[in-house]
Structures are given as C-alpha cells and as structure tokens.
N, C-alpha and C positions, 0 to 999 in steps of 0.2 A: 745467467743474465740477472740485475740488481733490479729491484723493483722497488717501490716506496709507498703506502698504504698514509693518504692524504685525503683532507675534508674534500664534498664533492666543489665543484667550481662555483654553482649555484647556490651553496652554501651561507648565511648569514654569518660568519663567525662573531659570537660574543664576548669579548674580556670578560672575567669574571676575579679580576685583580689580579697583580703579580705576575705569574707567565701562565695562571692558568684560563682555559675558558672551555665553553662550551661543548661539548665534543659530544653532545646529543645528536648531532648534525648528521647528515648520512654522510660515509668516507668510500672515495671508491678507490682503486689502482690508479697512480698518480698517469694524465693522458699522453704525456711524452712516453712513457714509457709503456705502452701499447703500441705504439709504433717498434719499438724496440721488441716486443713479445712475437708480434704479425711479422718482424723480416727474420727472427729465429725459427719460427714455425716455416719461413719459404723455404728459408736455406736447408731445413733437416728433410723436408719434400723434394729435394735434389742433389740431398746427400743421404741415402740409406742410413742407417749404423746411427747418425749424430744423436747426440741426447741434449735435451734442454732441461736444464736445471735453473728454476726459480728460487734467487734468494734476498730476503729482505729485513734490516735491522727497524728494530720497532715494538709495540706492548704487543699484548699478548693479541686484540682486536685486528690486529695488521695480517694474522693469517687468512681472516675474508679474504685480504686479496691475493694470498697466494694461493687459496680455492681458487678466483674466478682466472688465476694464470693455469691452472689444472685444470678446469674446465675448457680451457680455450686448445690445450693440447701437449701444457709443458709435461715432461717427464717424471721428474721429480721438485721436491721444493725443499727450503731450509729457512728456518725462522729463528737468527739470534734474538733470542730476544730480551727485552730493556725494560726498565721502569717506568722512565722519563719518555716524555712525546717528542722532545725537543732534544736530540744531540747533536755535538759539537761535531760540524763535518770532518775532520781530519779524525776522531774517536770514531763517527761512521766509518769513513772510509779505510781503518786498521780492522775494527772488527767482518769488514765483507771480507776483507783481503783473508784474517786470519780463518773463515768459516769457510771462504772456496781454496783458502788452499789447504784444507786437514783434508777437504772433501774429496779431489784431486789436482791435474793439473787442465787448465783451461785451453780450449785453443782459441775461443773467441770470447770477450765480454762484450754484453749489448746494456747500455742501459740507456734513458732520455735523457735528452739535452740538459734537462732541467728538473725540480718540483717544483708543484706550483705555491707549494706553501711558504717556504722559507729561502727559496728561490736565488740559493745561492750558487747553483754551479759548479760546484767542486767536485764530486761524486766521483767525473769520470779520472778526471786529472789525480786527485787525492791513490785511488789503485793506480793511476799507470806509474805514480812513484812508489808505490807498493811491491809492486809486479816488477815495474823496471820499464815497463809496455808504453809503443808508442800509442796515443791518442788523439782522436780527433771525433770531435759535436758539430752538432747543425748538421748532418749528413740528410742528404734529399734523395742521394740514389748508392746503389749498394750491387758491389759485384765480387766476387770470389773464385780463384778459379790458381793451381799448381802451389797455395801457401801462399798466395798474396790476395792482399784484400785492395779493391781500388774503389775509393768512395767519390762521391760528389758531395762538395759541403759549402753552405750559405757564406758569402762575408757581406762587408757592408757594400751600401746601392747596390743590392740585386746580384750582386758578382757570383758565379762559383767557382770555386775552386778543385779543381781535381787532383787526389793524393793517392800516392801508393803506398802500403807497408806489408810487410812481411808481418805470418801469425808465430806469437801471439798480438794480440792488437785489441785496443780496446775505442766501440765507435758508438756513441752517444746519437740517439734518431732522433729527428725531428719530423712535422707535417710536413707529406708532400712524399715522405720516403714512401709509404705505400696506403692499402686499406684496411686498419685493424676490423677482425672478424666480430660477430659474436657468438657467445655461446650458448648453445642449444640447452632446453631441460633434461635431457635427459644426460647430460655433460656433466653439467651444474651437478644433478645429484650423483653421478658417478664421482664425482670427485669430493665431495663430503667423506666418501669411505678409501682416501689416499691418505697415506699418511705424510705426514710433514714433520719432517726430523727439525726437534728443537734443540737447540744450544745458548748457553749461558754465557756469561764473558767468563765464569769460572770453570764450564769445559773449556772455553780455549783461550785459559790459563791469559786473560786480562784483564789485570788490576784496572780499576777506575784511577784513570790520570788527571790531571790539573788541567780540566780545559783551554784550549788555546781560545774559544771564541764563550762566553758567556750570555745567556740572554737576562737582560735583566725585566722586560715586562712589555706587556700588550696592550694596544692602544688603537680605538676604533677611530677609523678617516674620522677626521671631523666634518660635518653636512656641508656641503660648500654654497646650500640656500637655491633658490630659483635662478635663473638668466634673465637680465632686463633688456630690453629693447629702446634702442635710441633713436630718435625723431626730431628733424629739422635740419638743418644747413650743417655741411661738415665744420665750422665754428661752430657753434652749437653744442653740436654732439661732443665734442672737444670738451668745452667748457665743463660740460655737464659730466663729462668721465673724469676728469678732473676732479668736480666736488664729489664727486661718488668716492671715488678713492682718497682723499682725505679726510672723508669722514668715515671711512671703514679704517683707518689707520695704516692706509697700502702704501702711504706715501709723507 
C-alpha cells in the first residue's frame, strides 16, 4: 500500500520564497490514506498468510510515517527516497511502481483518494497505467471474496456506485470506508527497531527525467478581511453592496 508523509492539516503552512517553506510544522501520514492502512489491516484479519507492505516516495523525514504505518500493524515498509518535497506525480507514480515491483508481485494496491497537500489525484491512476491495473477512488465500502474485488465508490449528488474487478486492482479509500485505529506505545516503540528498506532512484536504476508538471512557487491565501453585515430595506442593501463592490474593485 502507497502512503505520503504530509504537513499536519492544522498546520499554518508558511512560504518562505520560491517553492520553499516552512516544514517546522508537524507532518503526519497523509488522512485518506489511513483509511487505506485500516481496510489492509481488516482484509489480512480474514486472510491468514497476507502481508502489508508500506511504501512511500519522499525525503528522508517521511519515514515517521512509515513508523506510525508499523506501529499500526503493516509488515514491512520501503522508503524511495528523494531530495525534493515536491515531485512531479507521474515521476511519483514510476518510482512506486518501480520499488513494488523489484520488491514483488502485488495482488492488491490500497492507497487514498487523495493528499491533502498538492492535491492532485493522480497517485492511483498514474500505477494503474504502470501496472496495467484497473482502478477506482472514493471507495466507501470494500469486499473481497474468489480474486474479485467489489467496491462501493462516491460520484456526484450522493450517488454510489457499485464495481467489480478482478485482482490485481488498485482501490484508492476514502471517509466512511471504515475506522482508522490507533496505535498503542508500546507499538510505537516496537516499531522504531523495524527496519525500513531504503532505495534510491539509483537502485532502481532512474534517471531524473524532464518533469511533465513543474512547480514554480508558493503563495499564501490572501486574508479575505471580516464579513460585513447589511441593514435596511432589500433596496438598500442592494445599493450598498453595490458601492462596496466598486470600491473594492469587484466590479
């Protein structure tokens, strides 16, 4: 399963020019993808034998959170890992691909819907053209049973959708699929003395390519100020939103 080691959500993030910033901030395991940890850990509770293997591309700081996926109860972990904070999803999603399949062959990839940092989505889709593997996100309910997977997954106005696919399969979790656990201290420091196999893009033999998405820099919301309150006759109030907004330059 892919994991992503992200500011925490309460986090202030600060630009500090250019694409860098602040990353004093606490970072935890990105939250979609704890759902995704929590229905691997059910599925291996009603499959003997299964193994969950934690892997996530990222500096060297992103192994915290394939500690806290070993403390939670994954098997093993694997940390490509990078220089930069910020890569190009389609160079993410070659390097996962290349580091689980040296490692072996998959029958199920889990990872979240989403990160919450750069919130692009790609993740699952970028491996299942990797892989070859059908895909599907937003999953809310999850069953498994003779090599086929039949999930339940969000569309728009509330709809869900029911699909089936043969494994291997790759199914991106969202809220509502289940209830991520936590983990215990004495978990926590058991898993400090696991080891976490590291790799390079030069173990597995990739060259840094010509990004397809570049970021060029980071830029805090602008304060959008107080909300005013309008009073008098709906003329009135009309009026007065009016001069407001042409003297803010909205119109």
């Amino acid at each position: 399963m892919c994991l992503k080691h992200v500011p925490d959500t309460a986090a202030n993030i600060r630009p500090l020019g250019g694409t860098a910033f602040d990353e004093s901030v606490k970072f935890i395991m990105n939250p979609y993808d704890e759902y995704a940890l929590e229905q691997a850990l059910l599925i291996r509770e009603g499959c003997p034998g299964a193994e969950i293997i934690a892997v996530t591309v990222g500096r060297e700081a992103a192994a915290s959170t394939l500690r806290t996926a070993l403390a939670l109860g994954a098997d093993r972990a694997i940390h490509v890992r990078t220089e930069a904070y910020f890569t190009d999803p389609i160079e993410t999603g070659r390097l996962l691909h290349q580091a689980i399949s040296r490692d072996g062959s998959p029958d199920l990839i889990l990872t979240g819907r989403q990160s919450i940092d750069t919130e692009t989505m790609q993740t699952p889709y970028r491996l299942g053209v990797f892989f070859d593997m059908p895909v599907v996100i937003n999953v809310v309910a999850f069953s498994m049973a003779d090599g086929l997977v039949t999930v339940e997954r969000e569309i728009e106005g509330d709809i869900r959708e029911v699909i089936e696919m043969a494994m291997p399969c790759i199914v991106g979790a969202t809220k509502e699929l289940n209830q991520p656990r936590s983990a215990t201290l004495p978990d926590m420091m058991k898993a400090k003395k696991k080891e976490i196999r590291v790799m390079t893009r030069a173990d597995l033999g990739a060259a840094p390519g010509l990004p397809a998405v570049e970021l060029l820099g980071l830029q805090a919301v602008p304060d959008r100020g107080q909300g005013r309150m309008l009073e008098g006759s709906p003329d009135a109030m009309a009026q007065e939103l009016l001069h407001i907004l042409r003297a803010d330059h909205t119109l």
